[in-house]
N, C-alpha and C positions, 0 to 999 in steps of 0.2 A: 504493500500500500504506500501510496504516494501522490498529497497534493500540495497545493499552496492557496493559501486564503490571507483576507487581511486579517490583520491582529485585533481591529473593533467590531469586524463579524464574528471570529471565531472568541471572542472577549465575553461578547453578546450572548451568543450560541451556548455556551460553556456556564455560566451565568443562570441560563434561564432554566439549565436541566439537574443541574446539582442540585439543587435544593432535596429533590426528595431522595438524592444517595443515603441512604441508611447505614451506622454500624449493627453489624447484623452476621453473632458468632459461629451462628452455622451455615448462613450461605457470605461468606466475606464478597464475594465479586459482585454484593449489592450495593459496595459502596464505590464503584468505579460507576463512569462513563465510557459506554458503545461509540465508537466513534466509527461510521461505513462510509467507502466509496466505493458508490456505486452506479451506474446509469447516468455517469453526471452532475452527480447531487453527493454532497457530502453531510452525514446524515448523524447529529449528534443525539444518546437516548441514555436513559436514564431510568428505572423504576427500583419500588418499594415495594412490588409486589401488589399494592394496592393502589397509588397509581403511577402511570406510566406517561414519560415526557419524550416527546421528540421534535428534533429544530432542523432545519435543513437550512446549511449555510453555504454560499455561494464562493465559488474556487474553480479555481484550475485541478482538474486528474490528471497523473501522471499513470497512476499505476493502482486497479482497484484492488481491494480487500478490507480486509475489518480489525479492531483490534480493541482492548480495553484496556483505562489508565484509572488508577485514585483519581477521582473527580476533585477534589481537597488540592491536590498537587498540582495538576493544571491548569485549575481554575486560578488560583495562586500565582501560578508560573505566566500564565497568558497573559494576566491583568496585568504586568509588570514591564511588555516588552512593550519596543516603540510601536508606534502609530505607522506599521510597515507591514508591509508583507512576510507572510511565515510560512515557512517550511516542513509540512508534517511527512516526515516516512518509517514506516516500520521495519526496525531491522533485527532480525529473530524475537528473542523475549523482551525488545525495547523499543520506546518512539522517539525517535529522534525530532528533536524541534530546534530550527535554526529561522533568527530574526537579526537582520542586521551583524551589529556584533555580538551576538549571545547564538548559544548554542549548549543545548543539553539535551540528556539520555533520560529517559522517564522510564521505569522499569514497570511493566505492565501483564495480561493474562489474557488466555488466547480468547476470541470473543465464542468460542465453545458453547464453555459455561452459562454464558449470559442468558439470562433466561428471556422467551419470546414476550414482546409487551402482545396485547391481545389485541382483537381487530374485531372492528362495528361493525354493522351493518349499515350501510349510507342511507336507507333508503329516509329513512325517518330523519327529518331535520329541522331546525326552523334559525331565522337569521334574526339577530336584534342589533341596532346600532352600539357598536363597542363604546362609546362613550358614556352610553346610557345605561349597557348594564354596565361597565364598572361601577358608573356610581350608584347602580341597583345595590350591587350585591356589597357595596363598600357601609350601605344605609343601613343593611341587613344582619350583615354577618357578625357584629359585636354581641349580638343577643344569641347563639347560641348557646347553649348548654356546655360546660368544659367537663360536664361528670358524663362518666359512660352507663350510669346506672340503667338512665331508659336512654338507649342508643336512639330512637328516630330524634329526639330533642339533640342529639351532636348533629346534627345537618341541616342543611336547609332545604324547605321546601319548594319547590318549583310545583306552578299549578298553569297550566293551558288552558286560556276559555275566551270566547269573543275577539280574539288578535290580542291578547294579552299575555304575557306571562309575571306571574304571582312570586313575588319571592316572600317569605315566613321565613323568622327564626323565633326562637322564644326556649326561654331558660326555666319556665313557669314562672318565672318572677318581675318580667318582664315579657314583650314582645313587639315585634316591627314587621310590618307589613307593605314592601312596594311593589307598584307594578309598573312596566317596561313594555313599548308598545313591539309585539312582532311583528316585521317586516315581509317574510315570507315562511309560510307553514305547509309543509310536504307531511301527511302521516297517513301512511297503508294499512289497513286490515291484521297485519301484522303486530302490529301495536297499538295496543287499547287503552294504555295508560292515558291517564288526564294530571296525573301526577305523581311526582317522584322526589324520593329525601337522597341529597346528592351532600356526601360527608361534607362539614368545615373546613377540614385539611386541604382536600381536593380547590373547593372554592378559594382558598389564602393561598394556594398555588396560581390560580387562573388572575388574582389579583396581581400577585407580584409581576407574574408574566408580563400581563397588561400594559400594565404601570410600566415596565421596563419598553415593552416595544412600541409603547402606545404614540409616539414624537415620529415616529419613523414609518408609520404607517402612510400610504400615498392616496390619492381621492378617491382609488376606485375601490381602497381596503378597510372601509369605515365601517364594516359589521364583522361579529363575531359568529361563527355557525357552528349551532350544537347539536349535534347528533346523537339518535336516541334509540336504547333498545330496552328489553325487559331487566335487564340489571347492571348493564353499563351505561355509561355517557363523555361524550368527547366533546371538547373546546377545539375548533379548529379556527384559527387566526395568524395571520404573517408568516408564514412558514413553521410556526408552531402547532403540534399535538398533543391537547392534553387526554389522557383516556383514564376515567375510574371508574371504580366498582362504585352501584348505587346500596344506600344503606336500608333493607328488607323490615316491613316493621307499618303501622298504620300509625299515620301524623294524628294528635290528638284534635277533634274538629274546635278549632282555635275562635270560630266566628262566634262561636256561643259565649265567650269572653268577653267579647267587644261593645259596650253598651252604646244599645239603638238609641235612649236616650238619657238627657242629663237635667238635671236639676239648677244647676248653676253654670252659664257662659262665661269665659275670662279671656279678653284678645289684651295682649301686654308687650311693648318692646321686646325681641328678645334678646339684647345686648343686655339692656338693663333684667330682665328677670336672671340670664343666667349670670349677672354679676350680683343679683341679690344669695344668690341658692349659693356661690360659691362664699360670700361675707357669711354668712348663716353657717355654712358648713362647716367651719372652725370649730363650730362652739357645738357642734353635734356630738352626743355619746358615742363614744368609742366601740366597734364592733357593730352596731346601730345605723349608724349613717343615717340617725333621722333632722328632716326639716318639717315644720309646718306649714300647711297654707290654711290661710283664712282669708276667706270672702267676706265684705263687710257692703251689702246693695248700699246702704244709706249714705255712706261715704264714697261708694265707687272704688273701693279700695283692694289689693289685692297684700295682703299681710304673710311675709316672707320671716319666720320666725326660727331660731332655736336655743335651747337652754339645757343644760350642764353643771352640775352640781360640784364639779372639778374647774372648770373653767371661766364659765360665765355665760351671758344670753346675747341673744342676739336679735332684733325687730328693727326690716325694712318694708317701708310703708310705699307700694306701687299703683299708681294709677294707670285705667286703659277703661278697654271698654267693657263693661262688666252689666248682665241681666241675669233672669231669674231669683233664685232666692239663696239667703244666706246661708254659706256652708261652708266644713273645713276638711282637710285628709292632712294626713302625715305622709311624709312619701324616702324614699334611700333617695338623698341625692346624689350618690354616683350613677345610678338606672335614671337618675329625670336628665342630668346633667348629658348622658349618653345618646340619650333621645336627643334631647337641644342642640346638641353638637353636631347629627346627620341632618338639622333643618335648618336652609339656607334663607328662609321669608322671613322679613323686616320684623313681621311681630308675628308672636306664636298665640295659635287657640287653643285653651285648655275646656275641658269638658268635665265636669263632679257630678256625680250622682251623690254619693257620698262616702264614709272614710270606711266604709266595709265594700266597693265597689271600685274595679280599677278606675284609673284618671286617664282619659283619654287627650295625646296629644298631637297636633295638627300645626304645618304650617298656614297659616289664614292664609285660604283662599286655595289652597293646595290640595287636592285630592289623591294624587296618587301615592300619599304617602301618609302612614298612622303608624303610631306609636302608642303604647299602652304602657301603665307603672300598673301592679300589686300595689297594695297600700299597706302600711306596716299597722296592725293592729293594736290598738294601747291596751 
């Protein structure tokens, strides 16, 4: 094997795939990168067994075959050379890489071992603008579950309906819901699903990918296409393939959570609320993370409270637009704080029923996107 590529595609390339190399004591050649030439295409891959990466970066072939390296070491090694042209050839148990004035041996394993990443079925697919879901699944994925206890809560949900697609995550103590318009929806008889729980992991790979090639994408590669079958699903974008396993398991129906209606309306700056929740915060019980709100009609007021028998209290006094009737919750504000920080409208609408019923949060005026707090019970 023998090509040559530039040192900021193979930089790139090398980058996007490591991530999911695993130390892993009984198949060790999981923690290398697959690196093919083949057909023209120089094909860098990567899995965990759960899921599987591949980038195809552009070069000159000399001479095809396959080979595997410590992704650690060359990721390392690449990032360091100039902004030139490099030299990759295999020469028995080792790859030679030569850039400018550098040149080293990487000692490597035959690509044998390397276990096959798996293969889709195309048939099933649908496109969304890459910009939009990034910032889907970026609104989404902080509310996952980190406990394995009930696995469909580590994933998120993807729901198909009317040219939509649904993203949910929820930890039970929270929850986020957006939707992202689909561009084009191809689904055969084949595949029944209308929805599917597609691990965390998987997804904070498709982010970082994103994020990484997202500058370099050209006018006509402005959507992402995700391909679908009864227990896989792939990210296909810029020469990237991300491919995992979906997580087996029934999403708990989350809409029954959501309350249709509230008691008390609050539209508030949200510069100024989330710099009240953060002054408040200080003085919150330890382990707790509690804040209060209190709605005051008479005053118009929206009362950003906390107190602490160690520290002290804390009472900011906020005005907006405020109807219905007077009421209060207690809320964690790192979960309200989380919510605030994926919404980008000038003021945010909050929604009470009351402090035994989640608090429903909304950018004003913004529908494709809800947020809901648990309320911590006194």
């Amino acid at each position: 094997m023998k090509f040559i590529s530039l040192q900021d595609n193979l930089k790139k390339g090398i980058s996007v795939v490591s991530h999911v190399t695993s130390k892993n004591i009984n198949l060790p050649i999981l923690n290398n990168i697959l690196i093919k030439a083949k057909d023209n295409n120089i094909e860098l891959l990567a899995t965990n067994l759960e899921i599987g990466i591949s980038h195809t970066v552009r070069g000159k072939i000399e001479k095809e075959g396959e080979f595997t390296v410590d992704s650690k070491i060359i990721n390392d090694y690449i990032s360091l050379l100039p902004s030139e042209k490099v030299s990759i050839e295999k020469k028995e148990e080792e790859l030679v890489v030569e850039c400018s004035n550098y040149k080293t041996k990487i000692k490597g394993e035959s690509a044998k071992e390397f276990p096959l990443l798996p293969t889709i079925n195309k048939n099933n697919y649908l496109t969304v603008s890459i910009d939009e879901f990034k910032k889907a699944l970026s609104q989404v994925v902080f509310a996952v579950s980190s406990s394995e206890a009930r696995i469909e809560l580590a994933g998120i949900l993807f729901s198909f309906e009317n040219n939509h697609l649904t993203l949910v995550a929820t930890d039970s103590y929270r929850l986020a819901e957006k939707q992202a318009k689909i561009n084009k929806f191809n689904k055969t008889d084949d595949f029944s699903e209308d929805k599917i729980i597609v691990p965390a992991r998987t997804i904070q790979e498709v982010l970082r990918a994103v994020s990484n090639l997202n500058d370099d994408l050209g006018s006509t590669e402005k959507e992402i296409t995700i391909y679908l079958s009864e227990n896989q699903i792939m990210f296909s974008f810029d020469s990237t393939e991300i491919i995992s396993r979906l997580i087996s398991g029934q999403y708990p129906d989350y809409k029954q959570i959501i309350p249709q209606k509230s008691e008390t309306k609050v539209i508030v700056n949200r510069q100024e609320f989330v710099r009240a929740i953060k002054a408040s915060a200080i003085f919150s019980k330890s382990g707790i993370n509690d804040i209060h709100l209190l709605v005051d009609i008479k005053k118009n007021e929206l009362v950003v409270s906390s107190i602490s028998g160690q520290t002290g209290e804390s009472v900011i006094n906020l005005t907006g637009d405020i109807s219905g009737k007077d009421n209060d919750i207690t809320l964690n504000f790192r979960y309200l704080l989380d919510g605030l920080n994926n919404i980008n409208t000038e003021k945010i609408n909050l929604r009470i029923v009351n402090n035994n019923t989640p608090c429903l949060v909304r950018g004003d005026k913004e529908e494709s996107y809800l947020y809901i707090v648990m309320p911590i019970r006194q």
